[in-house]
Structure formats: C-alpha cells, structure tokens
PyMOL CGO cylinders between C-alpha atoms (Angstrom):
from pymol import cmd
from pymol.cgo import CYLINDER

trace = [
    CYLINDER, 79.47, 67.02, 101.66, 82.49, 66.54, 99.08, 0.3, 1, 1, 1, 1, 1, 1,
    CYLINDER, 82.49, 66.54, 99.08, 84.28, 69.96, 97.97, 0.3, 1, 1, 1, 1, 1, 1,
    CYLINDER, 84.28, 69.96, 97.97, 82.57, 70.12, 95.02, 0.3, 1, 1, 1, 1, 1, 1,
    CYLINDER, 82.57, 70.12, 95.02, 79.20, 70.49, 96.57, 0.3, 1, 1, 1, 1, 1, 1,
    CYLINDER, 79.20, 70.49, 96.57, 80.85, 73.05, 98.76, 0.3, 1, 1, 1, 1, 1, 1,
    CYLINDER, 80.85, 73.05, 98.76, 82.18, 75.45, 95.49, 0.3, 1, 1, 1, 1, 1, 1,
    CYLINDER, 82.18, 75.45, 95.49, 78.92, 75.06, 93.85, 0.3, 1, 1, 1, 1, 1, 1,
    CYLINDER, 78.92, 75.06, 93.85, 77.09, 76.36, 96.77, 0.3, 1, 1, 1, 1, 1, 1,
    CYLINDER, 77.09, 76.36, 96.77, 79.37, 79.25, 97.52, 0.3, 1, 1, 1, 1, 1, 1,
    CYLINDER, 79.37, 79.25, 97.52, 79.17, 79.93, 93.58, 0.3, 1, 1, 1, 1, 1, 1,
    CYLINDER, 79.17, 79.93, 93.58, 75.35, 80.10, 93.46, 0.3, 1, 1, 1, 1, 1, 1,
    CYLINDER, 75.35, 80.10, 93.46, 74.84, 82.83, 96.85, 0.3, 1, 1, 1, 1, 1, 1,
    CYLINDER, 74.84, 82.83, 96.85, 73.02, 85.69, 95.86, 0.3, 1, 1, 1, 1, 1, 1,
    CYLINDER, 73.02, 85.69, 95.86, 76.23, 87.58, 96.56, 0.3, 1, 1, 1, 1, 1, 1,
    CYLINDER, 76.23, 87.58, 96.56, 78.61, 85.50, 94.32, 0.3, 1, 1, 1, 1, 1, 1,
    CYLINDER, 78.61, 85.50, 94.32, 75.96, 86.04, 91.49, 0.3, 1, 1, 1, 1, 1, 1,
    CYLINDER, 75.96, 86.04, 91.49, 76.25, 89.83, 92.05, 0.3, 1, 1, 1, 1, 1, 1,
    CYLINDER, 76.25, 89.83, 92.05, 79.60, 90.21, 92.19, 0.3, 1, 1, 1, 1, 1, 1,
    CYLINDER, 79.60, 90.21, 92.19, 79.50, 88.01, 88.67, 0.3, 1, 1, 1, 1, 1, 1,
    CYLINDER, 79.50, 88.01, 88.67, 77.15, 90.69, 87.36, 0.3, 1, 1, 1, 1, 1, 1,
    CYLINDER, 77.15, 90.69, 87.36, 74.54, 88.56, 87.14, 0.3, 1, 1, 1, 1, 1, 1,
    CYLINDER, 74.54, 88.56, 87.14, 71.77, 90.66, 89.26, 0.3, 1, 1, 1, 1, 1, 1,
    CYLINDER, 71.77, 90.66, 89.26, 70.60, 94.13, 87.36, 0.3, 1, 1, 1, 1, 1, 1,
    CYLINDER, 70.60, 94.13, 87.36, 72.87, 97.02, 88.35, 0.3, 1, 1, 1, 1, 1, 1,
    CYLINDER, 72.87, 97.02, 88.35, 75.32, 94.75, 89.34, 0.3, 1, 1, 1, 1, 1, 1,
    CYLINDER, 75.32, 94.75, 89.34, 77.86, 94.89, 86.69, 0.3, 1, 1, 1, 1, 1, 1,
    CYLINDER, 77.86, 94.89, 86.69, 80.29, 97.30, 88.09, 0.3, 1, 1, 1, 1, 1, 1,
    CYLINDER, 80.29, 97.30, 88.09, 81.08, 95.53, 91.04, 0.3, 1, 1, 1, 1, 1, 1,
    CYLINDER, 81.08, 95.53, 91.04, 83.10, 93.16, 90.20, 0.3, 1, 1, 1, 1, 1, 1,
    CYLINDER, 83.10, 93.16, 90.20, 85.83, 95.61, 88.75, 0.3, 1, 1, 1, 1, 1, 1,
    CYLINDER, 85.83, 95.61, 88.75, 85.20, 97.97, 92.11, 0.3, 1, 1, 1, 1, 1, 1,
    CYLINDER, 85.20, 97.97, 92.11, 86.54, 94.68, 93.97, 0.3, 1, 1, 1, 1, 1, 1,
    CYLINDER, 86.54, 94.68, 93.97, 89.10, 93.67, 91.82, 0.3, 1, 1, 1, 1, 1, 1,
    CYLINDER, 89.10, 93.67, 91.82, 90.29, 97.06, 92.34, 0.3, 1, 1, 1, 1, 1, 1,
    CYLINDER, 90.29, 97.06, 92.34, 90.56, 97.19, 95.62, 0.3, 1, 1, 1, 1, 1, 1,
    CYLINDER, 90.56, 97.19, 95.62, 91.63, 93.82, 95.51, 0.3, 1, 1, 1, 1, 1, 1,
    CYLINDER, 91.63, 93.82, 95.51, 94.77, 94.57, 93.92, 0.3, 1, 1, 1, 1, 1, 1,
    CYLINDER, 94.77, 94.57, 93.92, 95.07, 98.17, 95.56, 0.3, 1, 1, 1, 1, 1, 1,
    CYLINDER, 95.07, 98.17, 95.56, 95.33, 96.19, 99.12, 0.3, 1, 1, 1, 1, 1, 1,
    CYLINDER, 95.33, 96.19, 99.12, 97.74, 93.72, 97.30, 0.3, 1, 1, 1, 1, 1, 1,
    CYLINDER, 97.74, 93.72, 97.30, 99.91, 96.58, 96.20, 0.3, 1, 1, 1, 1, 1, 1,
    CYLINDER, 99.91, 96.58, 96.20, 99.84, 98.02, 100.14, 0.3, 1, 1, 1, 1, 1, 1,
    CYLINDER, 99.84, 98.02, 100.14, 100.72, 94.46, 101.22, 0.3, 1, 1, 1, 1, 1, 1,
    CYLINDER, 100.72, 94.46, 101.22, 103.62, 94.06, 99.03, 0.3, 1, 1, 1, 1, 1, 1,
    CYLINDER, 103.62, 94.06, 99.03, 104.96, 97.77, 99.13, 0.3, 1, 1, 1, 1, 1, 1,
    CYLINDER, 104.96, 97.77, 99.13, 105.26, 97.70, 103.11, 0.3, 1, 1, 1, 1, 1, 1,
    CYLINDER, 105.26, 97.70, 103.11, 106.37, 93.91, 103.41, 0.3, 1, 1, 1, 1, 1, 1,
    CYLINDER, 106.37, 93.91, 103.41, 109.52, 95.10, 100.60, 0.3, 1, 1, 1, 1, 1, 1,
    CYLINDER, 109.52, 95.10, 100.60, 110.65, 97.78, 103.02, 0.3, 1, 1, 1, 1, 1, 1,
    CYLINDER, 110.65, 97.78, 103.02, 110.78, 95.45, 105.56, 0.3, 1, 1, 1, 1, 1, 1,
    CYLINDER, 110.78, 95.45, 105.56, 112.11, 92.62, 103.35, 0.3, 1, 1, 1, 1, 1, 1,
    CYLINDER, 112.11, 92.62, 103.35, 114.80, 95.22, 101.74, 0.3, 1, 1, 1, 1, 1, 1,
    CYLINDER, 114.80, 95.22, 101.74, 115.82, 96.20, 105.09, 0.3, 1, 1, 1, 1, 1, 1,
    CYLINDER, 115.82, 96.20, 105.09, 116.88, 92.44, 106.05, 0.3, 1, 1, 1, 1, 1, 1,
    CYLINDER, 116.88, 92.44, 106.05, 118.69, 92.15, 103.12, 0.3, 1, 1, 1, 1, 1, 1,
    CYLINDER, 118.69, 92.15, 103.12, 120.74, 95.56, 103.75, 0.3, 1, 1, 1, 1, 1, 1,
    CYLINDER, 120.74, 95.56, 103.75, 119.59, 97.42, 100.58, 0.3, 1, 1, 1, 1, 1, 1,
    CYLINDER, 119.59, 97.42, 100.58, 117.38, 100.04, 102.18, 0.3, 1, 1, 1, 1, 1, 1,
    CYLINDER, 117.38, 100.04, 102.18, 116.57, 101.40, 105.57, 0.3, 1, 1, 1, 1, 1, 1,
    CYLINDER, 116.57, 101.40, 105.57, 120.14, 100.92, 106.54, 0.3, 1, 1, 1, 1, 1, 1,
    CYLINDER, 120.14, 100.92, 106.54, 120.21, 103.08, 109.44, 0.3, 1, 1, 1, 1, 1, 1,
    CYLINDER, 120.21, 103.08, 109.44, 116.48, 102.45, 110.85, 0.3, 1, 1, 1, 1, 1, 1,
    CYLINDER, 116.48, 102.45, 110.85, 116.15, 99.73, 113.25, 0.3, 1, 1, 1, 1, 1, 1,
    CYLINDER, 116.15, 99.73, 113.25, 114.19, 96.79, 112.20, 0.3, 1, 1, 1, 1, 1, 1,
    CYLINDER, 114.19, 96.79, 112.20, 112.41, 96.23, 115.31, 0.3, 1, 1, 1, 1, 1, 1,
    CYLINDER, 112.41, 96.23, 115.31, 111.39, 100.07, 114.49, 0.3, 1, 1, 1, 1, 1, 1,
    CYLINDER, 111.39, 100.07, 114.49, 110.29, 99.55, 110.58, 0.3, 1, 1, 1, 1, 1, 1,
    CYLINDER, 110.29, 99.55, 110.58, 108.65, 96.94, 111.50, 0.3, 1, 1, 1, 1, 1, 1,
    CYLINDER, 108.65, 96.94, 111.50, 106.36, 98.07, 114.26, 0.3, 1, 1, 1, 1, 1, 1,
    CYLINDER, 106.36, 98.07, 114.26, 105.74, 101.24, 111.63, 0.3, 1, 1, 1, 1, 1, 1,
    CYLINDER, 105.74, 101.24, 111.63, 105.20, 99.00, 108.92, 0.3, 1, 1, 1, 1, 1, 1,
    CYLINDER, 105.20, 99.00, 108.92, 103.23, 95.73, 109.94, 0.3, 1, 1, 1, 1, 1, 1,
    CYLINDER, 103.23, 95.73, 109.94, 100.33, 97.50, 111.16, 0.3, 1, 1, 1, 1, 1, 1,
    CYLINDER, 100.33, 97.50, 111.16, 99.67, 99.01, 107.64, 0.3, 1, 1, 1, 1, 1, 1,
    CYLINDER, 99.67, 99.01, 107.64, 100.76, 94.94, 106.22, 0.3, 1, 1, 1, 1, 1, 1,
    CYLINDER, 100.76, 94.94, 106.22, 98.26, 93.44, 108.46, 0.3, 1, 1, 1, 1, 1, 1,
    CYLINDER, 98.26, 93.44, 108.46, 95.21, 95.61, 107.94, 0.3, 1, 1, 1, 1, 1, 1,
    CYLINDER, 95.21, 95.61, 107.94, 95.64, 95.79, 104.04, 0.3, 1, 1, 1, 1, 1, 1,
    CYLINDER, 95.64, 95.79, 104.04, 96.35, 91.72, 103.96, 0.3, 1, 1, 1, 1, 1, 1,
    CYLINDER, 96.35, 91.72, 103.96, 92.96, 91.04, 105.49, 0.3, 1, 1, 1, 1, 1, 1,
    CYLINDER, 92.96, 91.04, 105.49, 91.60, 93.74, 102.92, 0.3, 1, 1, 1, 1, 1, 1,
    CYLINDER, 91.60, 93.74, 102.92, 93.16, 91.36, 100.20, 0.3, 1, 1, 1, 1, 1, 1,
    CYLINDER, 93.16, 91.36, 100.20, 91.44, 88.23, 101.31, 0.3, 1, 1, 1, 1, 1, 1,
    CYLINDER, 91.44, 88.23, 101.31, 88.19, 89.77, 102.22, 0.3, 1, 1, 1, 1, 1, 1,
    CYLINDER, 88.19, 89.77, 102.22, 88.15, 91.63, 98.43, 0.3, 1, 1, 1, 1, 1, 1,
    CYLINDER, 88.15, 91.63, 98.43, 89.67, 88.00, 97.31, 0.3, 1, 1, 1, 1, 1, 1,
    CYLINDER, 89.67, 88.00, 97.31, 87.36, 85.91, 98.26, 0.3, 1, 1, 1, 1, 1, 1,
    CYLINDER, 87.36, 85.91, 98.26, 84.24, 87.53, 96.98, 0.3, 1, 1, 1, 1, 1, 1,
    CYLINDER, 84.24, 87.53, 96.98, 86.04, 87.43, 94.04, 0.3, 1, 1, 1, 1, 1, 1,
    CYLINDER, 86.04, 87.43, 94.04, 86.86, 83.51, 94.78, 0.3, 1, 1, 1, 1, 1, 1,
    CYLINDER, 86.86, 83.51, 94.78, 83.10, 83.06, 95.25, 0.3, 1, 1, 1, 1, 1, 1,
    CYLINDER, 83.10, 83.06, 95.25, 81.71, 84.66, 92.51, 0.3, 1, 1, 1, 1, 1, 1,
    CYLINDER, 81.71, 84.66, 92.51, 83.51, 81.57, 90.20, 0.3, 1, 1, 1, 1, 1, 1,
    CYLINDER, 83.51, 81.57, 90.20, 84.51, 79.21, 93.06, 0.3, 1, 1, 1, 1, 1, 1,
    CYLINDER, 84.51, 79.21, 93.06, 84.44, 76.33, 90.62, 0.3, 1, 1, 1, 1, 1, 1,
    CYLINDER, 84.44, 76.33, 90.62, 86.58, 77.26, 88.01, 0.3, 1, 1, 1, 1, 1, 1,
    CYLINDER, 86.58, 77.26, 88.01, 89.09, 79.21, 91.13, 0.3, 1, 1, 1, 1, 1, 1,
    CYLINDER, 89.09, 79.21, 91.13, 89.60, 76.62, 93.01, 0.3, 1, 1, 1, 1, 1, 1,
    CYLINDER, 89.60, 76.62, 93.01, 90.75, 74.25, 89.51, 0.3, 1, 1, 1, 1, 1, 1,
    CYLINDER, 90.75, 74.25, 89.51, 93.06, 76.88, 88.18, 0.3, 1, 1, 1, 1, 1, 1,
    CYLINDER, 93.06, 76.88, 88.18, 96.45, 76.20, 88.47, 0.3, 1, 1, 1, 1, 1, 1,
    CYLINDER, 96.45, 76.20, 88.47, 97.80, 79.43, 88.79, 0.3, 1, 1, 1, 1, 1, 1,
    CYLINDER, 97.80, 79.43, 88.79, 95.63, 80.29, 91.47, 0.3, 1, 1, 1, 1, 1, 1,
    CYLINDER, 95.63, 80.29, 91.47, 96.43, 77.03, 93.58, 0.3, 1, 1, 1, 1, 1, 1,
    CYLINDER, 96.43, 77.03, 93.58, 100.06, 78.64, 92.45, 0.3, 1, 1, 1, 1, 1, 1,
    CYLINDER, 100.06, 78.64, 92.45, 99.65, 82.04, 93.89, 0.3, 1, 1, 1, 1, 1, 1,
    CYLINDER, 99.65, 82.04, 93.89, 98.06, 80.29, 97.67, 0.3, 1, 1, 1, 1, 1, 1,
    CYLINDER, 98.06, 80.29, 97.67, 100.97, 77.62, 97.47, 0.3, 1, 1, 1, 1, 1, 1,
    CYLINDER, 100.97, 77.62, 97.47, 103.18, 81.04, 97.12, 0.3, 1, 1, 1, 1, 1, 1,
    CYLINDER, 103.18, 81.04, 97.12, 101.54, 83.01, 99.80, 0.3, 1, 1, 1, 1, 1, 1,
    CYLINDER, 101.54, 83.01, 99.80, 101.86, 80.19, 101.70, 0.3, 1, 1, 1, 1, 1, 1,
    CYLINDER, 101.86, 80.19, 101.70, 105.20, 79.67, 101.60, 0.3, 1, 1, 1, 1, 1, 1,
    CYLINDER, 105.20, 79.67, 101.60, 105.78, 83.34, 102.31, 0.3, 1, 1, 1, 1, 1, 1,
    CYLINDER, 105.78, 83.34, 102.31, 103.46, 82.68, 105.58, 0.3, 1, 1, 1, 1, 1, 1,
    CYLINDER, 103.46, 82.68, 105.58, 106.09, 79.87, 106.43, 0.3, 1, 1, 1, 1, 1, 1,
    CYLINDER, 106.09, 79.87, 106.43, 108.69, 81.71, 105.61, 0.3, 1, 1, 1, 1, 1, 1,
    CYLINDER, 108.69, 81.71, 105.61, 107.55, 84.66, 107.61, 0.3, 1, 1, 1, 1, 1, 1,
    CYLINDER, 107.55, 84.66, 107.61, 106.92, 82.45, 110.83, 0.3, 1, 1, 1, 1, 1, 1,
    CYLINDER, 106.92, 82.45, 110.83, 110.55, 80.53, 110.41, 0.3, 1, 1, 1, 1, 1, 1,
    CYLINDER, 110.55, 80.53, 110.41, 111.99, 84.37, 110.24, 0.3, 1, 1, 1, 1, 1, 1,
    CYLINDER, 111.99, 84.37, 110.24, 109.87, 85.35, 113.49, 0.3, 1, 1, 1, 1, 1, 1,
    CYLINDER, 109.87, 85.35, 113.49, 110.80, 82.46, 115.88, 0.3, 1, 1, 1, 1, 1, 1,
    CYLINDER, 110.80, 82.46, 115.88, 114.66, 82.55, 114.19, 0.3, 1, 1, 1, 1, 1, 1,
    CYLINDER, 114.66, 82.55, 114.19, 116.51, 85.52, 113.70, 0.3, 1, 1, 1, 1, 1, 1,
    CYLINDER, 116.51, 85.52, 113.70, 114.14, 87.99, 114.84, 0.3, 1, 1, 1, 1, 1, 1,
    CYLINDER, 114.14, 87.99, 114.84, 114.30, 86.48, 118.36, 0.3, 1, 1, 1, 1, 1, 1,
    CYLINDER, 114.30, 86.48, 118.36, 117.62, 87.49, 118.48, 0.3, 1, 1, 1, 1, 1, 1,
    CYLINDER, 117.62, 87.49, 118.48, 116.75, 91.13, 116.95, 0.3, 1, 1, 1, 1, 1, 1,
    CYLINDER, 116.75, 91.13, 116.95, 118.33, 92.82, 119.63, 0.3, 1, 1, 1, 1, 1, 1,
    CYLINDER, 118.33, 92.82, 119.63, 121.95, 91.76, 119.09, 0.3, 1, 1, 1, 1, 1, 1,
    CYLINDER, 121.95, 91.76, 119.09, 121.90, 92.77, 115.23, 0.3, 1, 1, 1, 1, 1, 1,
    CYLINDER, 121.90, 92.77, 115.23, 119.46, 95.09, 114.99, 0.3, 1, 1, 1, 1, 1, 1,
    CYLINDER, 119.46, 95.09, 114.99, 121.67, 97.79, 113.21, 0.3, 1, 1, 1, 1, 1, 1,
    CYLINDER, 121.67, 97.79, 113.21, 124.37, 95.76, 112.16, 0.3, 1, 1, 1, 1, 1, 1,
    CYLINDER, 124.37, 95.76, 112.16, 125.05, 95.78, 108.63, 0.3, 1, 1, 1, 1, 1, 1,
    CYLINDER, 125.05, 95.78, 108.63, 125.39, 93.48, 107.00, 0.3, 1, 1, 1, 1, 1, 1,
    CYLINDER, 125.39, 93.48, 107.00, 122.40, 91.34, 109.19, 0.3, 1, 1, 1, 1, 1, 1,
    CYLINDER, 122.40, 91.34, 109.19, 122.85, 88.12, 109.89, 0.3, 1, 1, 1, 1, 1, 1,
    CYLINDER, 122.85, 88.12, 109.89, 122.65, 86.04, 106.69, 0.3, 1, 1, 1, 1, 1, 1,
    CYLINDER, 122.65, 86.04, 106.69, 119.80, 84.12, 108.24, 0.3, 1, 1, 1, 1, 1, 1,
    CYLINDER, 119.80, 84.12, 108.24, 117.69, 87.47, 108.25, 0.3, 1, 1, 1, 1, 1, 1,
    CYLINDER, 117.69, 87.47, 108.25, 118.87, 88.37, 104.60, 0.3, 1, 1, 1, 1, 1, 1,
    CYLINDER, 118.87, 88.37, 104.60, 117.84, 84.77, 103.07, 0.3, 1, 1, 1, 1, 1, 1,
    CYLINDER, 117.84, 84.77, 103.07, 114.28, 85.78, 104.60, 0.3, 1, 1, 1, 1, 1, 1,
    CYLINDER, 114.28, 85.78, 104.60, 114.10, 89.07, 103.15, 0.3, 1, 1, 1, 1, 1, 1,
    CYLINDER, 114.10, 89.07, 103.15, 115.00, 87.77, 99.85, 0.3, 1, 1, 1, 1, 1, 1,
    CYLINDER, 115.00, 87.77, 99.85, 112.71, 84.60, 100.41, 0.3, 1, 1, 1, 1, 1, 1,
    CYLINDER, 112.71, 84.60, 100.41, 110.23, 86.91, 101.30, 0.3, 1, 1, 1, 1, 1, 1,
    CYLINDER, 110.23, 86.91, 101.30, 110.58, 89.46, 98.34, 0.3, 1, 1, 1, 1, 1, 1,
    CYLINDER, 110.58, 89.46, 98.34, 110.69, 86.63, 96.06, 0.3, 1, 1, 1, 1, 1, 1,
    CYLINDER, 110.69, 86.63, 96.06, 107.48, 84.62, 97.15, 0.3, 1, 1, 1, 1, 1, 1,
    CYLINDER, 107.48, 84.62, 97.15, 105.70, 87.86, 97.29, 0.3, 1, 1, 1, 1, 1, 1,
    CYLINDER, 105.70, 87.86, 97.29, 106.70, 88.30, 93.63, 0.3, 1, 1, 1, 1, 1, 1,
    CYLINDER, 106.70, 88.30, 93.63, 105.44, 85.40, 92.80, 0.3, 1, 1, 1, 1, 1, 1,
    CYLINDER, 105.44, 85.40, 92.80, 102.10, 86.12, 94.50, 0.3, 1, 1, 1, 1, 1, 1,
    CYLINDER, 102.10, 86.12, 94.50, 101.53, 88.89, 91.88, 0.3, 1, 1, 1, 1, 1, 1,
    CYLINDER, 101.53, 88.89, 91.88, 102.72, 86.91, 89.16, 0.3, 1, 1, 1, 1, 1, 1,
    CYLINDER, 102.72, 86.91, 89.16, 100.39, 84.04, 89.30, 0.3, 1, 1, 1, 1, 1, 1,
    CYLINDER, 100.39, 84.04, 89.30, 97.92, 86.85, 90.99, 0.3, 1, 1, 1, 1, 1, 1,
    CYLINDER, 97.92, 86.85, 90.99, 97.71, 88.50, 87.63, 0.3, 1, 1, 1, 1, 1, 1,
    CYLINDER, 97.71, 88.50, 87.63, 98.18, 85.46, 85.44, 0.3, 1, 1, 1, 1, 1, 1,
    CYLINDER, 98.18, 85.46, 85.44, 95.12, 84.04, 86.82, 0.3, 1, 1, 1, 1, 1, 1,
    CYLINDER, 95.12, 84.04, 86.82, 92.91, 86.74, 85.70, 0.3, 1, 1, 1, 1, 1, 1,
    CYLINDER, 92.91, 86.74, 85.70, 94.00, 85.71, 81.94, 0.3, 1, 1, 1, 1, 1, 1,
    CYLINDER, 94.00, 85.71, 81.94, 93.60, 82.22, 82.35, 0.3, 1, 1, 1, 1, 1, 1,
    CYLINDER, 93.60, 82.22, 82.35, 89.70, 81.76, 84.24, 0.3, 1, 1, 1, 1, 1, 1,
]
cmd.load_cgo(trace, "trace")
C-alpha cells in the first residue's frame, strides 16, 4: 500500500467526510474543531513560553524551574494531545491536499524540531537543574533552549495559520 492509497482512504471515512461538511447537519463541525484546535494550540504555547521565558531569565525569575515546570507541563501535555487529536481530524478530513502542502510539512518539520530541541534540553541542562536552578542568569545552554524553544513554537503558529490560507 503506497502513501497515497493510505491519504485517500483516511480522506474518504465517514468521519473525514463529516468533519468536511459533507454529511447533512454536519457543517458546523469543522469550525467547532478548528476551534478547539487552535484553543489547545494557544494552551500549548502559553504554558511552554513561561517555561521557555523562564530559561531565558525574562520571567519567573525567582520561581524555580524544576517548580514551573512540574506546575506547567501537566497543563502542556494534556492540551498538546488535545492539539493532535483536534489536528488530525482536521488532517483527515483533506488528507490529500495536507499532507502536499508545504506549509504544513513546515509547521511538523517545526514542531519537530521543538520535540528535538525539547529532548536535547531534558537530557542536557536540565539534568543538572539542581545546581542552577535559581541562578540568574541560567546557564547559557538552558537560555539557547528557551529561545530555541520560543522560536520553533512561533513558527508552529506561523505556518499553523498560513496553512489554513493556502489548502
């Protein structure tokens, strides 16, 4: 089965045709998801940036970041999976002309990167959190992965919301 016979399938499920709007009373839904697509998008990037400008000693200063994070991931977490369950029925509903678009290969290379990123940051610096937990300035590698962070994340929304003018 080649990858083409794989988007054409998940584009003609009786689901992906309602969330297109093709099935009566179905029109709605499609905005509904988007919606809560990009509500769980905004949760995602909104607690990740308190983290992020924590590492790179903007805000937060005086909070521990072993303590922001263990208030904030939990909230990251649940509303990422949020975003890719909302995300993909979206993906499915046009899986075809998705999976083509170049933004949208943008915005996954992006939140990719930020997945890297995020993993390089967790097995580096944040091993060592203990010994600069509330220093300030913190260590540079923890403020390159805030900024890294903030940046891909950015760029997530960017192509995010550029693909919805382009498909």
């Amino acid at each position: 089965m080649h990858i083409a016979d794989i988007l054409s399938a998940l584009q003609n499920t009786a689901i992906a045709a309602a969330v297109r709007g093709d099935t009566p009373g179905s029109e709605w839904l499609f905005p509904v998801i988007e919606t809560a697509h990009v509500l769980a998008l905004a949760l995602v990037f909104g607690s990740v940036a308190m983290v992020d400008l924590r590492l790179v000693g903007i805000a937060s200063r005086s909070t521990s970041v072993q303590q922001l994070s263990r208030e904030v991931l939990p909230w990251t977490w649940t509303a990422f999976v949020c975003a890719a369950i909302f995300g993909t029925l979206m993906f499915i509903s046009k899986a075809e002309t998705y999976f083509h678009n170049f933004e949208f290969r943008m915005k996954f290379l992006a939140m990719f990167l930020a997945g890297l990123n995020m993993l390089v940051f967790q097995f580096g610096a944040f091993r060592r959190v203990a010994s600069w937990d509330l220093r300030q300035p913190p260590p540079p590698a923890a403020r390159v992965a805030g900024g890294l962070s903030l940046l891909l994340w950015i760029l997530v929304i960017f192509y995010g919301r550029w693909v919805g003018f382009t498909t």
